[in-house]
C-alpha positions in Angstrom: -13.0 42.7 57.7 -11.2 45.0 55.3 -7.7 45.9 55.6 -5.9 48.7 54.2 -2.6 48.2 52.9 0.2 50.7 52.3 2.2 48.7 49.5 6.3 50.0 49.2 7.5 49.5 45.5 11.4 49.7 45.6 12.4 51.2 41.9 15.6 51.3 42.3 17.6 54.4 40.4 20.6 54.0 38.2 22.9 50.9 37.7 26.4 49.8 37.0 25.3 46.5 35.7 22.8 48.1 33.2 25.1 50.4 31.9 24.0 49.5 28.6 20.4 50.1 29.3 20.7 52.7 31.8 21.1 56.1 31.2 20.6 59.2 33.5 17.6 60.0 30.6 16.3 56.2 31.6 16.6 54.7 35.2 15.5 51.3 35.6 12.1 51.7 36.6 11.3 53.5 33.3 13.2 50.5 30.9 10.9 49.5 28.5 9.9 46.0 28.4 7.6 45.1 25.5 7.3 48.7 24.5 6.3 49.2 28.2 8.4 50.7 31.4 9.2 47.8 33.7 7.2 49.6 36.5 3.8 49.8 34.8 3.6 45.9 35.2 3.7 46.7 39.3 1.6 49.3 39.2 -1.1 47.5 37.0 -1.0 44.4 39.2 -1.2 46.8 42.3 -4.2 48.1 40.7 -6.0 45.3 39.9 -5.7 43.8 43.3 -7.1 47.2 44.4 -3.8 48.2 46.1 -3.6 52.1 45.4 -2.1 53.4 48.6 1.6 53.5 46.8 4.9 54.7 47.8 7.6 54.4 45.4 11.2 54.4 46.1 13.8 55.5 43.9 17.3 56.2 44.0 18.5 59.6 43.1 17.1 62.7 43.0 17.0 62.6 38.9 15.7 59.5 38.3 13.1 60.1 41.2 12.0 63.2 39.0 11.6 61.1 36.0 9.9 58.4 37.6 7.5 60.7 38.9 7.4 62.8 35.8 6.2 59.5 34.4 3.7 58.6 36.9 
């Protein structure tokens, strides 16, 4: 039997705590990690399990624009 999944990636937006990383240019989804954005790393595992029914959260109306600029 195959099942299809909806998967629900929570990105998250800005952040107080990252205030060093963060900017309004860079939520946290986008942070590069190895010269990566933390979120590709989701999305590629997602992928390879063949999980491509996505919905992506994101806090913020601006950082939702640049996450899905980026996607």
């Amino acid at each position: 039997m195959i099942m299809d999944f909806q998967v629900v990636v929570l990105a998250g937006g800005t952040s107080k705590k990252l205030v060093t990383l963060v900017s309004e240019e860079v939520p946290k989804a986008l942070l590069p990690v190895a010269n990566r954005p933390v979120l590709s790393y989701v999305l590629e595992l997602l992928e390879r399990s063949n999980l491509k029914d996505l919905i992506i959260v994101v806090e913020g109306e601006d950082a939702a624009l640049r996450v899905g600029g980026w996607i």
